[in-house]
N, C-alpha and C positions, 0 to 999 in steps of 0.2 A: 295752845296745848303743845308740851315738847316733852319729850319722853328720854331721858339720860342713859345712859349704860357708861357707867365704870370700869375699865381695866384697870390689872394688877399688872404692873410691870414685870415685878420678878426683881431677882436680887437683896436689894437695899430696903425693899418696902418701898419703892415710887410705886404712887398711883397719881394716875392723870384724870381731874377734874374737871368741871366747869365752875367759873365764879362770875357772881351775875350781883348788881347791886338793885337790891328792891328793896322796899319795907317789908318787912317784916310782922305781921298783927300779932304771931306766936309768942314773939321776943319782945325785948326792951325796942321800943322805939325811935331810942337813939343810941344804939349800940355802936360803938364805933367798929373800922373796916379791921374784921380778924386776919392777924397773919394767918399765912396760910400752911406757916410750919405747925403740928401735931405731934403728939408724945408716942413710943411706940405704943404707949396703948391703945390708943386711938388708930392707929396703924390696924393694929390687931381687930379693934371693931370693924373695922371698913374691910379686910380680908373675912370677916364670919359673914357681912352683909353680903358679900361678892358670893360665897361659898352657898349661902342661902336664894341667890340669885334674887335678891332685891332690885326694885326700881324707885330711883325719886322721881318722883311725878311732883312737878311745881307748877303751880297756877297763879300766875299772874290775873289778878281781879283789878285794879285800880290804876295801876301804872301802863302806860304804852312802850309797845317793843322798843322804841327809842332809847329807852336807858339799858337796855342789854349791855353790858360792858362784857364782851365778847375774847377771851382773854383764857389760853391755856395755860395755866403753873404746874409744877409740880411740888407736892405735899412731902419735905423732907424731913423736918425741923419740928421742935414741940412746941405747943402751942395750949391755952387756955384751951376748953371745951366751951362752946357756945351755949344758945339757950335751947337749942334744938339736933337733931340727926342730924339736918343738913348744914347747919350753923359750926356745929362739931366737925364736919367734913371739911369745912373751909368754902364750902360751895356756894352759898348766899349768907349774909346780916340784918336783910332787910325782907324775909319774902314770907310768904306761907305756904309750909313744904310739909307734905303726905309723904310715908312711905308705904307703898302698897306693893304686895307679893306679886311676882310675874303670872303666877295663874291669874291673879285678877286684874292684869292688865293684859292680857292678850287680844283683847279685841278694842282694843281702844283705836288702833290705824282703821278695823273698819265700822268703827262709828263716827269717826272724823270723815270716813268717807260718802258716807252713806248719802249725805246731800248732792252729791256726783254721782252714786248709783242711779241716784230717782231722777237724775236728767240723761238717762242713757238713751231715750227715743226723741234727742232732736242731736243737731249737729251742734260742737261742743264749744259755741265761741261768745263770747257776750255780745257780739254786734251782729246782726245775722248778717250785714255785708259784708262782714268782712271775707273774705277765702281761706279753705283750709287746702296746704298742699299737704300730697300725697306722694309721699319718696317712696318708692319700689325699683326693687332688683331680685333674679330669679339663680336658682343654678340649676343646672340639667343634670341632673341623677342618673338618666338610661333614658337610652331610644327601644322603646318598648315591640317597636315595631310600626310598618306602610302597612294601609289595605289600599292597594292600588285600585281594587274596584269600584271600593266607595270612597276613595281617595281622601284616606283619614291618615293622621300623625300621631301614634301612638306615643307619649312622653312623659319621665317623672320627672316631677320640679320642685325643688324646695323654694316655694315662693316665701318672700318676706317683705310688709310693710313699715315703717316709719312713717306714724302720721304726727305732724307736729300743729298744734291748735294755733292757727294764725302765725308761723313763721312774719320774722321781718323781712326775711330774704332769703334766696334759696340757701339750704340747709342749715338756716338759722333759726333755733325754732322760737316761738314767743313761749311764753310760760304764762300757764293759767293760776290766778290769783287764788282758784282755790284745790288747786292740786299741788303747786307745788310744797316743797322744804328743803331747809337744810340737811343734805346725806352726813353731814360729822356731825350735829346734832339727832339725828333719828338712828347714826351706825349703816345707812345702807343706800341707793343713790337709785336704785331702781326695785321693785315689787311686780310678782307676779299673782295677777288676779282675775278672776275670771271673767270669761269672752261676754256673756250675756248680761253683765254689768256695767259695758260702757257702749257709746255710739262705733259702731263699727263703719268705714264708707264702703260704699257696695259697689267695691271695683270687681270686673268681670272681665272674663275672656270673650272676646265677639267670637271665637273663632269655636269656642266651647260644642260639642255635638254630643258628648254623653255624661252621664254620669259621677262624680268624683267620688269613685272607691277608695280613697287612700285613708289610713286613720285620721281621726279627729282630733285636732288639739283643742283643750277647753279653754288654756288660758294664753293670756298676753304680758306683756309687761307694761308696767307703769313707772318712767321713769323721773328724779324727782324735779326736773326743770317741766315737768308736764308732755314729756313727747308720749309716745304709745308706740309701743313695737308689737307689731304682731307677723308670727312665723307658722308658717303649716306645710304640711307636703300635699301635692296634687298630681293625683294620677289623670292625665292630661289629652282626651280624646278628641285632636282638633281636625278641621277640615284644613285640604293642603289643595292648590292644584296643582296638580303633580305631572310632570312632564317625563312619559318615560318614550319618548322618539330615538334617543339615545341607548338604551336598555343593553347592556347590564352596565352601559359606563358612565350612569345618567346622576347628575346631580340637580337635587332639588332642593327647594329653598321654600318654604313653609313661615308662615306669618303667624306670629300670636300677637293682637290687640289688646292693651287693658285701659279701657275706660269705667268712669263710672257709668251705671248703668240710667241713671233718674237723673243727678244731679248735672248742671252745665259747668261750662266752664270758670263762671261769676260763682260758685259757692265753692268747686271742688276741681282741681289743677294736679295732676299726676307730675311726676319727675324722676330721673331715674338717679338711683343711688348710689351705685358704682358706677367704673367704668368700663365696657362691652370689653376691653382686652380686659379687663378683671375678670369678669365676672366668662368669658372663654374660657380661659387657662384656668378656673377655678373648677368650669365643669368637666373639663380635660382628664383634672388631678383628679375626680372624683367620681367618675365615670365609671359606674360597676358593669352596665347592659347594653348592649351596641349590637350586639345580634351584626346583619350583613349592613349594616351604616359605619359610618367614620362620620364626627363630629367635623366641619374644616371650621369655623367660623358663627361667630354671632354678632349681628348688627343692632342698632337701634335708632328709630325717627320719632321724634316728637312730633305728632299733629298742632300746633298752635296756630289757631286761627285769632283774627282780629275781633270779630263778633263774640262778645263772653254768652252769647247765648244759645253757641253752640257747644257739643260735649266734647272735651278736652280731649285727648288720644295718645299712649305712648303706645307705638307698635317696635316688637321686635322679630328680627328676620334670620331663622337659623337654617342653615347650610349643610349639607348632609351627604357623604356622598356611598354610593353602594359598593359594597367590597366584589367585585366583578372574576375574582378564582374561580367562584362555585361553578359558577355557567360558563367561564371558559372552558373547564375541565370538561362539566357535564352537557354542553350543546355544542358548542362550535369545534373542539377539537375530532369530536364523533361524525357532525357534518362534514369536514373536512376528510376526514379518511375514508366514508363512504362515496364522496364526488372524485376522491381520488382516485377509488380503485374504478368507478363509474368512465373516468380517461381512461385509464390502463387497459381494460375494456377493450379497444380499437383495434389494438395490439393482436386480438385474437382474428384469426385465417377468416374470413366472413364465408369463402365456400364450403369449409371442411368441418367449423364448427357453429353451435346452433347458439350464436350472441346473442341471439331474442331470448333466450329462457334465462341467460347470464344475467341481463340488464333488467330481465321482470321481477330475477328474485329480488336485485338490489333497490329496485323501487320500492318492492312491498316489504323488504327490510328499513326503506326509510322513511313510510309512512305507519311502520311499528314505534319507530322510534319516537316520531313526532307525537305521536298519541301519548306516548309513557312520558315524553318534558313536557307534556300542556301546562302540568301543573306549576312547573317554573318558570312559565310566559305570562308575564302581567295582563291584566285583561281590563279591560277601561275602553269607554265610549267614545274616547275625544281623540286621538292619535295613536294610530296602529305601531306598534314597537318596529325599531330597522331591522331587526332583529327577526322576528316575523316576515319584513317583505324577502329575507336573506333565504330563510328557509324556503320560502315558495319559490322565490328563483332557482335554487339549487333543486326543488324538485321539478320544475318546468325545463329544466337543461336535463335533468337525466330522461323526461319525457320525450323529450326533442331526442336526446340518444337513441330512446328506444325505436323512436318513425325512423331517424335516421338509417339504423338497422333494419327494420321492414324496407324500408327503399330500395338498400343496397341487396336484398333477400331477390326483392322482386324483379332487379335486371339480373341479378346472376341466375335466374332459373326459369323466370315464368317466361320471357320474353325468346329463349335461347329454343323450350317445347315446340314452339310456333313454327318455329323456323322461320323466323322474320329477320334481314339482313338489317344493320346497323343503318340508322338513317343516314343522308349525307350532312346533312343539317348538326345532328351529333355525332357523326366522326370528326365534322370542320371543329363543332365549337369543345367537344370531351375533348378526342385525343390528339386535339392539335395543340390549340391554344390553352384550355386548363393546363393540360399536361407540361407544358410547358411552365405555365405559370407554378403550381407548385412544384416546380422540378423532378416528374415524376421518374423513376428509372427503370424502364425498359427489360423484361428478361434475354439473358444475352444469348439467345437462339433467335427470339423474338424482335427485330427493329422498330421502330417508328413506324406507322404505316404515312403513305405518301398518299394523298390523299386529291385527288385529280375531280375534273368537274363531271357532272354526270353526262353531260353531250358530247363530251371528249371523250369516250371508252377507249384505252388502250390494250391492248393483250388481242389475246386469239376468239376471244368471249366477251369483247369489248369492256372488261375490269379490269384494275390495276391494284398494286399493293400486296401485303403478304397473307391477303385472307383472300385468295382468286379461287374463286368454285365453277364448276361448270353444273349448270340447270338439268336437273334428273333426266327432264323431257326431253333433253337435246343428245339427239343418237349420234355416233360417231359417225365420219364421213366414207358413204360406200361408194363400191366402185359403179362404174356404168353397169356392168352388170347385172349388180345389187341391185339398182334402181329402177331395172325393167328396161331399161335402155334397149329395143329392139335395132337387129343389124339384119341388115338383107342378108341374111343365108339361105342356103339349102334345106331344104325341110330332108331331117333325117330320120333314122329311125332309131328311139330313144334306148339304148341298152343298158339297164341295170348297172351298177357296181357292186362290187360284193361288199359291205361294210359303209356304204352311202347311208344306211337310217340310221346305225350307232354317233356317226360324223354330225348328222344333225343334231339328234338330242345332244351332243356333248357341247353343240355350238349353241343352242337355247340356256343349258346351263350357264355356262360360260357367261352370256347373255346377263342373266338374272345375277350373278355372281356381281358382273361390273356395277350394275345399277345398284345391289347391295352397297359395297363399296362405295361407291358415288355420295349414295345417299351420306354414311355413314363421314365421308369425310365432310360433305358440307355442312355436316351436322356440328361436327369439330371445329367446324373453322366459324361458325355463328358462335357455337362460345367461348371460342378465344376473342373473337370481336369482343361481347357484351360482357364476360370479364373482364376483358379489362376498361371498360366503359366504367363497370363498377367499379375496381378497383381506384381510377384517376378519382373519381365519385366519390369516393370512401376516404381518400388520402384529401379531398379537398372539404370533405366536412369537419373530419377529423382537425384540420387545423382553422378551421371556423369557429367549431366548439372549444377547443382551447385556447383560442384567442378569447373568445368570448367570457372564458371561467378566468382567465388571465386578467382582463380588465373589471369586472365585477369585485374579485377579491381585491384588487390592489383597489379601487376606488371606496370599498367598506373599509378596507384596515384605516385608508389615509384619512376617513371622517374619522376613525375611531380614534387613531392617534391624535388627530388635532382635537377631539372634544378632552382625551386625558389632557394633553397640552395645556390647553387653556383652564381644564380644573387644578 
């Protein structure tokens, strides 16, 4: 069964034929071969049959395809009229030729096919040993979106198959005896028809976890050497394991598997179609949805194993990396400005002003903060983001700030109430050696104090150094007199003075004035001791802590720049 279609060239009156030697039953049975030159009137009939959209439909009953003389001319020149339509066209001498209107040959391709619809529930090959491969290739449309939680890979794909019925070799395909024809005898080389009328193979994503929302295409093509293309979009909801340790500079690499799902490798063999820099660059160019991903790269591995009786596997592996602005702007640069002014901090007087309420607010302004970005911290059971341990150190250093400032609260004041004199133990190791070590400097009224052994007392009160007190209890030294010291005298007779009781009370006063005094001064000189206790104390945490934020930030940044590096 072959079905003609005629063109009109235009100009001159060419039109382009087919001439085919058959017998003929309509005609003289020995008609000899018509030139193929025609009168224009003949011309003219063959432009009203065109205009009428005619088809010859010729059926070969008796003779084998073999004598097809297969053979384009063109119809210039006049010629005799045959014994028939098509005989008169120059197109056969020998056949038996119908002309039948295009309405009523419109379904003739799928009545020719129909014996290939009714075999669409087995696999499409005449030998069942034989293999049918399976060429596929995908493009990525958009990265729809990570659920880092449940660690899925949101993607649209225009997937497309080539299945060719028994290739001889890879992308060669065989051609089925009873699909194929000739495309410049039928006018077309491929047909689209629909999905639930041929064998489809039931290739699948291992990786598949929901749904495919995406339209439905009904149909495929069928082309005429026998191959079957079929093309569909798939909204693409696959499991990834997703490694965000790196977070927000993390790239991940997500696997999508296509095998068949029933069939082994002995019936059905995947391949892939393009080539992975093709089919990148192709999703690159066409790339509408990306959200916070950047496409870098697409791979792909063929599983072939030796056993055909395991299921064949093309996996391919895309690479994806997170666009890392958002969360610089919105986490790390805010962290940073509040550990900054968290240092700066130190700066303020510890006696005069009240650093403890300074450093409470900025705690509980950066545990405000932490609660409002939860929502930007990836949240997954398998590896905690660096990102996350970043934050908790940054709040464990300003915690450590805030004791730090209780510390230094509690020698500048609780310890000075007591009237408790500076140990020797902490005058040797505060303000000799720290002080020394971080170069503390001295007020220029104030020296170094010198710091002597406690069995060795020097001075008049056996202390030394520029904090020397004398003990409240210790009365100044009287005379013999004073002391009761009795001298052998005369017992006389004691005579009043006039203004002797005024001299006393003014001497009691006097009295109570010095010990005032006394007191007051050893009271000064205990806190100038344990000030500056505190102080050295204060100057030696203070560059503890910044050492410490010193080394943590440069040992984050240099991961973070060597993970960019290497992506």
């Amino acid at each position: 069964m072959v079905v003609f279609h005629m063109r009109l060239m235009g100009g001159t009156g060419t039109v382009k034929v087919k001439r085919f030697r058959q017998n003929c039953k309509r005609c003289c049975s020995e008609a000899p071969m018509v030139d193929p030159s025609i009168t224009a009137e003949h011309i003219t009939v063959l432009m009203r049959n065109l205009v009428k959209k005619i088809r010859i439909k010729c059926y070969n009953e008796n003779l084998d395809q073999g004598h097809y003389d297969h053979e384009r001319i063109e119809v210039n020149s006049p010629h005799e009229p045959a014994h028939c339509e098509g005989c008169m066209a120059g197109i056969c001498t020998r056949a038996y030729c119908k002309l039948l209107d295009i309405m009523a040959s419109k379904d003739t391709p799928l009545k020719a096919l129909t014996p290939i619809f009714n075999l669409s529930a087995i696999r499409p090959v005449m030998n069942m040993s034989t293999c049918t491969n399976v060429s596929t290739f995908f493009i990525l449309y958009g990265i729809l979106g990570v659920d880092e939680k449940s660690q899925l890979l949101m993607t649209y794909l225009w997937l497309s198959y080539l299945c060719a019925l028994t290739p001889v070799s890879l992308f060669q395909w065989w051609r089925n005896e009873f699909v194929h024809w000739d495309p410049i005898e039928c006018g077309t080389h491929k047909i689209a028809l629909p999905k639930d009328k041929f064998w489809i193979p039931d290739i699948v994503i291992n990786e598949f976890m929901d749904e495919n929302t995406a339209p439905d295409v009904p149909y495929l093509y069928l082309h005429s050497d026998g191959r079957v293309q079929d093309a569909y979009p798939a909204k693409v909801v696959s499991s990834c394991n997703l490694n965000i340790y790196t977070f927000p500079f993390d790239i991940q690499n997500c696997t999508l598997t296509f095998n068949s799902y029933l069939h082994v490798a002995r019936d059905i063999k995947i391949f892939l179609a393009r080539t992975v820099d093709h089919i990148t660059e192709h999703s690159k160019m066409v790339m509408t949805t990306m959200g916070e991903w950047e496409l870098l790269d697409i791979t792909s591995h063929h599983h072939s194993l030796d056993n055909p009786d395991y299921i064949d596997e093309l996996a391919f592996h895309i690479r994806v990396r997170r666009r890392a602005t958002l969360y610089v702007v919105n986490l790390l640069v805010p962290s940073c400005f509040l550990i900054t002014v968290d240092l700066f901090s130190f700066l303020l007087p510890p006696q005069t002003t009240d650093r403890s309420s300074f450093k409470m607010t900025l705690i509980l302004g950066y545990t405000v903060f932490l609660l409002i970005m939860n929502d930007l911290l990836p949240i997954t059971g398998d590896t905690i983001p660096l990102i996350s341990i970043y934050f908790s150190v940054c709040l464990a250093l300003m915690v450590i700030s805030l004791l730090e400032t209780v510390i230094i609260t509690n020698v500048l004041h609780h310890s000075s109430k007591k009237y408790q004199e500076v140990p020797h133990w902490v005058r040797v190791v505060v303000l000799k050696h720290i002080a020394n070590l971080i170069c503390y400097r001295w007020p220029e009224d104030v020296g170094p104090p010198c710091v002597q052994q406690e069995d060795k007392p020097e001075g008049p009160n056996g202390s030394s150094g520029p904090w020397v007190t004398q003990p409240a209890n210790q009365a100044p030294a009287q005379h013999p007199a004073d002391r009761g010291d009795h001298v052998a005298v005369t017992p006389t007779v004691a005579v009043p003075l006039p203004g002797l009781t005024e001299l006393q009370q003014i001497r009691e006063y006097l009295g109570d004035l010095r010990d005032h005094l006394t007191s007051l001064q050893r009271e000064s000189q205990l806190q100038d001791q344990w000030c500056h206790v505190g102080y050295v104390l204060d100057y030696l945490l203070f560059r503890i802590y910044l050492l410490l934020i010193s080394c943590y930030a440069l040992v984050i940044i240099s991961m973070w720049c060597v993970w960019i590096s290497q992506s």
